[in-house]
N, C-alpha and C positions, 0 to 999 in steps of 0.2 A: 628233818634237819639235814640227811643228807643229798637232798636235791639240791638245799638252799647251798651248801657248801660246794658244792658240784659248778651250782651259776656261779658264784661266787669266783672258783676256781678258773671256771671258762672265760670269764670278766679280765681279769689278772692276765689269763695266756694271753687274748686278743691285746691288752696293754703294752704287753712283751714285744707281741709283733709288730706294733705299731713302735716303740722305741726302737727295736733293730732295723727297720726301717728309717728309722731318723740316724739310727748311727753310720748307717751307708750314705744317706743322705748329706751327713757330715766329709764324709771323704769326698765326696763327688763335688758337692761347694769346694773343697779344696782347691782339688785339682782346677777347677772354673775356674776360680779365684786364678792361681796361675796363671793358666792359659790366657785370659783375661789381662794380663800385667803385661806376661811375656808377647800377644799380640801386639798390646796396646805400646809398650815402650823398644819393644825389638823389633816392632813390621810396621808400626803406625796404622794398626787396622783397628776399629773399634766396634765396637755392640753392643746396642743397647737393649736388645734382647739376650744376650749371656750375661749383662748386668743385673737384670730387672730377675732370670732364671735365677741368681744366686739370693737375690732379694730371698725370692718363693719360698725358694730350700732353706732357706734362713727361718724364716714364717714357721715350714713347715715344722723343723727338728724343734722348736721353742714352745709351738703349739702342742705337738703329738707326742713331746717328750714330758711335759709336764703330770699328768696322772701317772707314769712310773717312777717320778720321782717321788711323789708323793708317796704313793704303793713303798717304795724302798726305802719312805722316813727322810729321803734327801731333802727336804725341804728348810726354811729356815724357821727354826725357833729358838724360843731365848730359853735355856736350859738352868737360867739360876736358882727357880725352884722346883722346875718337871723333872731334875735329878735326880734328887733328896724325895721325892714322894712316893707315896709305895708301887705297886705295879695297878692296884683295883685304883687307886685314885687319877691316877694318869689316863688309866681304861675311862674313866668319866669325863675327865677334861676332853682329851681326845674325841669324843663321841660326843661332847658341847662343843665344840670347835666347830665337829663335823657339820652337824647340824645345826646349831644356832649361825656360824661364818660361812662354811664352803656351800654349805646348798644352799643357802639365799642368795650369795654372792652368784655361783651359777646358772641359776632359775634366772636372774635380773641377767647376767649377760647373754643366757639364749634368747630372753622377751627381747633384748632392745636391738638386737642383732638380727632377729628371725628377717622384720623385714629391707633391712637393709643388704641384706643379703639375696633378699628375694628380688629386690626390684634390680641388682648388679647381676642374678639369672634371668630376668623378664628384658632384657638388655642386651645380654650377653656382652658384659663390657667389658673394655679392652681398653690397654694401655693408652694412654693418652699422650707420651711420645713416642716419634717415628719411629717404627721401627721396633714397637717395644708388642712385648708378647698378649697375644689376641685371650687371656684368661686369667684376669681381674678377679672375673668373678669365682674359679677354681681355689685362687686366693682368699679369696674371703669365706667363702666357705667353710675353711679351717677354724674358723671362729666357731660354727657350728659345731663340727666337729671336738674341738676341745671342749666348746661346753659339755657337750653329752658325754664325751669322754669322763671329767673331770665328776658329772653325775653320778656317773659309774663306778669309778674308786670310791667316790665318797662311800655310796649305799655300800662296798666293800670295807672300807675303812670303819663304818659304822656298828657295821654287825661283828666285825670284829672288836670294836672297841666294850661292845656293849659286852661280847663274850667275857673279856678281858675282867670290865667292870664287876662284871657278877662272880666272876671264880672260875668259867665253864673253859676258860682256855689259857694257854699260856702268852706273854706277848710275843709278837716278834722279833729277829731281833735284824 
């Protein structure tokens, strides 16, 4: 049990990393974002590759930040009765959620993704206006990536939920 908590654990860090990643990510659109206004309405210069780059980073923080939300409970639920329910009943819900919702839903989004992804790498495709940035396919790939991210917490979210269910641990909070 303490190996599994160990992955478990390591699961979670790499999550971490990948949201502070997305939070930097977020500053950096920012400032693009400016730069971007202040080219385009103070110097009449424009790009549509620093448009299509804030696109990405857009992509990316929505993508890689979603399993630490998840991980940290931010996500949305309707709280009218998972309130009022005790802690082992919730541990159950949660763990049907897990797996009856989020792992089928992600299993289907890596299936119908894999190869559409594969053939925007067999391609190597690229923006389709002038000008605009040669890695389409880097983009979409984050499809991938969020799936198996979001795989990831789940089987995290699971075995915890299941701990919870049974007695063996406390929730989080």
């Amino acid at each position: 049990m303490n190996a599994l908590m160990a992955v478990l654990r390591l699961l979670e860090r790499g999550n971490r990393v990948l949201f502070a990643v997305a939070s930097w990510a977020c500053f950096v659109m920012a400032l693009l974002g400016l730069a971007i206004v202040v080219a385009r309405y103070g110097f009449s210069v424009g790009s549509i590759a620093a448009q299509e780059l804030v696109m990405y980073l857009h992509a990316f923080v929505l993508l890689c930040a979603a399993a630490t939300t998840l991980a940290s409970d931010g996500h949305v639920r309707v709280d009218i009765f998972y309130a009022r329910w005790s802690e082992s009943r919730r541990g159950l819900i949660n763990l049907a959620g897990t797996l009856l919702l989020l792992m089928p839903v992600m299993l289907f989004v890596l299936f119908i993704s894999w190869d559409y992804v594969g053939h925007a790498w067999a391609r190597r495709e690229a923006s389709a206006e002038p000008g605009g940035l040669a890695w389409v396919y880097l983009l979409k790939s984050l499809i991938l990536l969020f799936a198996v991210q979001m795989l990831l917490q789940g089987a995290v979210q699971a075995v915890q939920a299941w701990q919870v269910w049974r007695g063996a641990a406390e929730p989080r909070s």
